[in-house]
C-alpha angles and dihedrals in degrees: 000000000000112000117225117252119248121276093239088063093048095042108042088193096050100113087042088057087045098050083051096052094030087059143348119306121255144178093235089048091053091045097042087049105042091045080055095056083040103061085027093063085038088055090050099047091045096045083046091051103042086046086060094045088049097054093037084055096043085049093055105035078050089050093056100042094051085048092052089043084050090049099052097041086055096051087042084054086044105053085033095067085041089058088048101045083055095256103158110252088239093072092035089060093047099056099039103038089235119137121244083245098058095044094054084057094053 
C-alpha cells in the first residue's frame, strides 16, 4: 500500500499553525517560520531547476557526443571498404579527413 505524504507536504503552513497552538503566538515565531518555509520552498525550486538544467545539458552534451561518434566510426567504415577495394591511402585520406597513418592501421 502507498503510503500518504506527509502533511507538511500537503499544508505548507503546517508548522506555522503548530508553533501557534504549541505557545503563544509572536511576531518573531511567525517571521522566523515563515523566513524557514521560505528558504525551505526557495531550496526546493532551485534544487528542482538546476536538476532540469542538469539533465537538458547532459542530453544534450550526450546528443552531441553520439552524433560525433557516429560521425568518426562512419568515416573509419568508410575508409576502411575504400582500402579493400585497393584505393591508395592518399585519397583515402583526402575524402574522409583520416591520416595515412590511421588508415594503415585499419
Amino acid at each position: 500500500p502507498q503510503t500518504p505524504p506527509p502533511l507538511d507536504t500537503l499544508f505548507p503552513y503546517t508548522t506555522l499553525f503548530r508553533s501557534i497552538l504549541v505557545h503563544e503566538y509572536s511576531y518573531e515565531d511567525e517571521m522566523r517560520v515563515a523566513k524557514q518555509e521560505g528558504l525551505e520552498q526557495g531550496l526546493e525550486q532551485g534544487l528542482e531547476q538546476g536538476l532540469e538544467q542538469g539533465l537538458e545539458q547532459g542530453l544534450e552534451q550526450g546528443l552531441v557526443q553520439g552524433r560525433e561518434e557516429g560521425r568518426e566510426e562512419e568515416r573509419t567504415e568508410s575508409a576502411r571498404r575504400m582500402k579493400a577495394d585497393g584505393i591508395e591511402a592518399a585519397l583515402i585520406s583526402k575524402y574522409t579527413g583520416l591520416t595515412e597513418a590511421e588508415i594503415a592501421s585499419l
